[in-house]
C-alpha positions in Angstrom: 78.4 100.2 86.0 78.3 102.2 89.6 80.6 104.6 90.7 81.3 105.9 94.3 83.8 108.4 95.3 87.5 107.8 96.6 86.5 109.1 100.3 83.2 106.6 100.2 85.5 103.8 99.7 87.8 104.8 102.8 90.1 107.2 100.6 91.0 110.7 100.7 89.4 112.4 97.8 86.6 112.6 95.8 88.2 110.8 92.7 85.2 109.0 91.6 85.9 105.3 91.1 83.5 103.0 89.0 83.0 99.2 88.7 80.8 97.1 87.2 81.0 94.9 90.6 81.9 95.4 93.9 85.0 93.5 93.3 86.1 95.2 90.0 85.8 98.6 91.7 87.3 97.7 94.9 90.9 96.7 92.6 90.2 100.4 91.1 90.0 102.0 94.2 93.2 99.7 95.3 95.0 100.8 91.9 94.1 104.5 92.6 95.3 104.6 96.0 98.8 103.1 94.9 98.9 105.6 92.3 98.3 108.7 94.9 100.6 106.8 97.3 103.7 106.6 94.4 102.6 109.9 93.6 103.7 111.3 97.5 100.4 111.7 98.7 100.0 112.1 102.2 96.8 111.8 102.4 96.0 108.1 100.7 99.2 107.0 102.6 97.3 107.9 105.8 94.0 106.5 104.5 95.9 102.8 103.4 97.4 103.3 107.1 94.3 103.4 108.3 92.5 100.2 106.5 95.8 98.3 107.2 95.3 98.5 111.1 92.0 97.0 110.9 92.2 93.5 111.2 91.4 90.9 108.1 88.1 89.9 109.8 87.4 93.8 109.8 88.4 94.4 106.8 86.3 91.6 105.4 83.3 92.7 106.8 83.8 96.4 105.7 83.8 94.8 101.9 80.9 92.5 102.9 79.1 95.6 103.7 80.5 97.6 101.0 78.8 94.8 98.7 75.7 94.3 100.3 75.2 97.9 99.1 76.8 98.2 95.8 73.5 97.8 94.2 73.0 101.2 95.7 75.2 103.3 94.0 75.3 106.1 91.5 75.1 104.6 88.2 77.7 105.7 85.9 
């Protein structure tokens, strides 16, 4: 299990999100931020806003990246 923070993952806090892959804690970070969003926060609304205006090749090479260097991560 690895955990990251919220802002490391794009986001807008340091809410620190953990998975055991880069997958399952890229749908926790997703599940978060709609959370925060529902909740009225500004701040993840502007930091979706911001991942929705790259484009789907851009956004699949931030996640390529993002799991080349899970292995990285904090352990949990």
């Amino acid at each position: 299990m690895k955990e990251t923070t919220c802002r490391d993952l794009r986001g807008a806090c340091d809410t620190e999100i953990q998975g055991a892959t880069a997958e399952e804690m890229g749908e926790n970070s997703k599940q978060h931020a709609m959370e925060m969003m529902q909740s009225g926060d500004d701040a993840h609304k502007a930091a979706v806003a911001s991942m929705m205006e790259l484009s789907q090749e851009e956004q699949q090479k931030w996640f390529e990246d993002f799991k080349a260097c899970f292995d990285s991560l904090t352990d949990a």
